[in-house]
N, C-alpha and C positions, 0 to 999 in steps of 0.2 A: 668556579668556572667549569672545574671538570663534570660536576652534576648536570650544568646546562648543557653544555654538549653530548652527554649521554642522554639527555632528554630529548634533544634535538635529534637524535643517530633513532630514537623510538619513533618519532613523528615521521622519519625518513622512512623507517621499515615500513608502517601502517600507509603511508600514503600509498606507497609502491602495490601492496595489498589492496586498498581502495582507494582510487585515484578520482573520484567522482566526489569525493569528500571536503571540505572544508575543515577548519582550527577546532571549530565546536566541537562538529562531529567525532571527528581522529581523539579529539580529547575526552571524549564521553567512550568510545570503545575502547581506549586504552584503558581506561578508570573502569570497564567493565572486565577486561579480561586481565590486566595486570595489578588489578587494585593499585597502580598509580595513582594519588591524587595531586592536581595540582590547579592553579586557577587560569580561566579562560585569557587572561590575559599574558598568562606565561607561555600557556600554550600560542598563543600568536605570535610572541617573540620569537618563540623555536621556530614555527613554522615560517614566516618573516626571512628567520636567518637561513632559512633552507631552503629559501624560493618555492615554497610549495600552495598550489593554488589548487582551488578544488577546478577539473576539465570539464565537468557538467553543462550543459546545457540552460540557459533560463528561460523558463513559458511564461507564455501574453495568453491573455484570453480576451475572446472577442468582446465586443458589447452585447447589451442584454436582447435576449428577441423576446417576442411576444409572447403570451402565457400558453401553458400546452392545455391542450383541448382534451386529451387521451382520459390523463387523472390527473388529479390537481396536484400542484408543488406544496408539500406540508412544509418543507425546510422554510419558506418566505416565512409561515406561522413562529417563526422561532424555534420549533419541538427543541426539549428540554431532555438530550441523553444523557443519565446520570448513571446507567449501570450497563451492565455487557447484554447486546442481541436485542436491544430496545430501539433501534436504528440502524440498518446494512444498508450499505451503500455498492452498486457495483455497476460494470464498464466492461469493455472489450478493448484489450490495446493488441497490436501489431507488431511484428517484429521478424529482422532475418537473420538465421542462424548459418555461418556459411552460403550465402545464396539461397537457402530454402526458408520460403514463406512460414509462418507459422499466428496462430493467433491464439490468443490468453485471455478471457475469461475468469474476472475476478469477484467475487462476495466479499465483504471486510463492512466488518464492526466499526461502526464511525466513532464508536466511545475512545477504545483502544486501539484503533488501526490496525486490529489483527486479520488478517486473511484467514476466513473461516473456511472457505472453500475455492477451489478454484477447476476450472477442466482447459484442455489445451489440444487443440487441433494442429494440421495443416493443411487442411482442406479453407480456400477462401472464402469466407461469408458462412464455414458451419453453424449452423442455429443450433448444432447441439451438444457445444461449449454452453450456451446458455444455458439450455435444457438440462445437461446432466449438473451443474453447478447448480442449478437452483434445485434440484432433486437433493442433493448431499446440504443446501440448505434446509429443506424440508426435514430430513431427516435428524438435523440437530435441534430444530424447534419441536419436534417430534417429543424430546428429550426435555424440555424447557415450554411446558402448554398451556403453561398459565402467564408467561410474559406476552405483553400486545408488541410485537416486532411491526416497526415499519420498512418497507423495502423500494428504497430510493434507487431512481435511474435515469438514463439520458431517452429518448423517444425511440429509440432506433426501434425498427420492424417486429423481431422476434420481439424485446420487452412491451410491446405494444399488444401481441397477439394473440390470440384469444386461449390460444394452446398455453402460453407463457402464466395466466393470468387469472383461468380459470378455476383452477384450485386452491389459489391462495387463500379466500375465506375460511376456508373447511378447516387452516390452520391459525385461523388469528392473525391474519399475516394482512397488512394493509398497504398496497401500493401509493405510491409517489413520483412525479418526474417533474424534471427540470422542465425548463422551456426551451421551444425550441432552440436552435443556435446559442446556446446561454452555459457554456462549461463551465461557467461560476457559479452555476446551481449544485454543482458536482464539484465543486473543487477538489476537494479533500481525492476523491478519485481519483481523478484526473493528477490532481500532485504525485500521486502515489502510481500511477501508469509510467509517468515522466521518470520520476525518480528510479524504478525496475530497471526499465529499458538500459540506463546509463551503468546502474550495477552491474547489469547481466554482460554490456557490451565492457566497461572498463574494470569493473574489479570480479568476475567472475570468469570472465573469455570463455563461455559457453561454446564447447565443439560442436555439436549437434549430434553427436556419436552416437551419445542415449540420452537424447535432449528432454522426456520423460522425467527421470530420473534428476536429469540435473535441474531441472524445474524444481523438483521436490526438493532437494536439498536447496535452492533459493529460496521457498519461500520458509522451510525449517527456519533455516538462517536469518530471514527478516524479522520470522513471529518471537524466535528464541535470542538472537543475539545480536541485533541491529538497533541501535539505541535509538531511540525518536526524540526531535527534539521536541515537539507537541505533548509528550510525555516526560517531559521535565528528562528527558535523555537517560529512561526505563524504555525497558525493551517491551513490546507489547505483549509479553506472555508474564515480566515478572512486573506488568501494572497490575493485571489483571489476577497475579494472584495475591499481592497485595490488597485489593478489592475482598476477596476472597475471605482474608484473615480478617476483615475489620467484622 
């Protein structure tokens, strides 16, 4: 009895840390940072006995709109990502730190869910959170020229525009988008906006002080120590270096 309740007093500490989490989750970061093991079912016990529920938010997505006209959606073709930068996916989410607006600009490897790149305004509607994120993507395929990278997105303006688009062949780099109104062409994004937002508000409490800086250490924290449960609850840095070793 007294192991359980010491197990249970760990799932207390971690939720209080991340409060946006569920039984999985909490059980997959504690197995990361305390080399605790134990089974998903024990861990529900604990958490059960300690009234602890994940506080997150759940998203709906609309229904499907009609096919985008811009460039065609590869994702409906199936594409087949079996290795890293062979598919990015990226989005613009929203957010307010202390009352001041701010917007985030994301790239992420749809293999691993790693955020490759990212830029971060407070200017509303900057285009060149886009602009500079897709330049620091440039620059890592730069590095990787013989993989054919696909670069999936929603229709918005900027990713539509001729500035956004126009140099992408020069790097092997082939566009994709969703359809209109259709966020479950984007899923995987779009989860991954959802899910930020709720860390950054519940288990990070983001000041805005050097909101820069605390960005960087969020997304450190996601690539390096945030287990996914998509990845068998591996962090997207030690999937990919597993990849790495085979």
């Amino acid at each position: 009895m007294k192991s359980f309740i010491q197990d249970v007093q760990i799932f207390k500490e971690y939720h209080e840390r991340f409060p946006s989490h569920g039984y999985r989750w909490l059980n997959a970061k504690i197995r990361l940072d305390e080399g605790l093991v134990m089974s998903d079912q024990r861990a529900h016990r604990c958490c059960k006995f300690a009234g602890i529920q994940s506080k997150t938010k759940h998203y709906r997505y609309r229904k499907s709109g009609i096919p985008s006209r811009v460039f065609p959606n590869l994702m409906l073709a199936g594409v087949n990502v079996d290795g890293p930068l062979q598919c990015v996916v990226s989005d613009m989410t929203a957010f307010r730190i202390n009352n001041v607006y701010h917007e985030l600009t994301l790239y992420m490897d749809l293999w691993n869910n790693e955020i490759l790149t990212y830029a971060l305004s407070a200017r509303k509607g900057d285009r060149m959170t886009y602009i500079n994120g897709l330049n620091s993507l440039i620059e890592l395929k730069k590095m990787n020229p013989d993989i054919e990278m696909i670069l999936h997105t929603d229709q918005g303006s900027v990713y539509a525009s001729k500035e956004f688009n126009e140099v992408l062949p020069l790097f092997n780099i082939t566009r994709s988008m969703s359809r209109a109104g259709t966020p479950t062409d984007n899923a995987a994004m779009e989860s991954i906006n959802g899910w930020i937002k709720e860390e950054m508000k519940l288990d990070f409490h983001l000041t805005g002080d050097n909101v820069e800086h605390e960005i960087d250490e969020y997304i450190r924290f996601y690539n390096e120590e945030r287990p996914a449960y998509a990845l068998n609850y591996l962090t997207p840095k030690q999937y990919r270096m597993l990849y790495q070793k085979v």
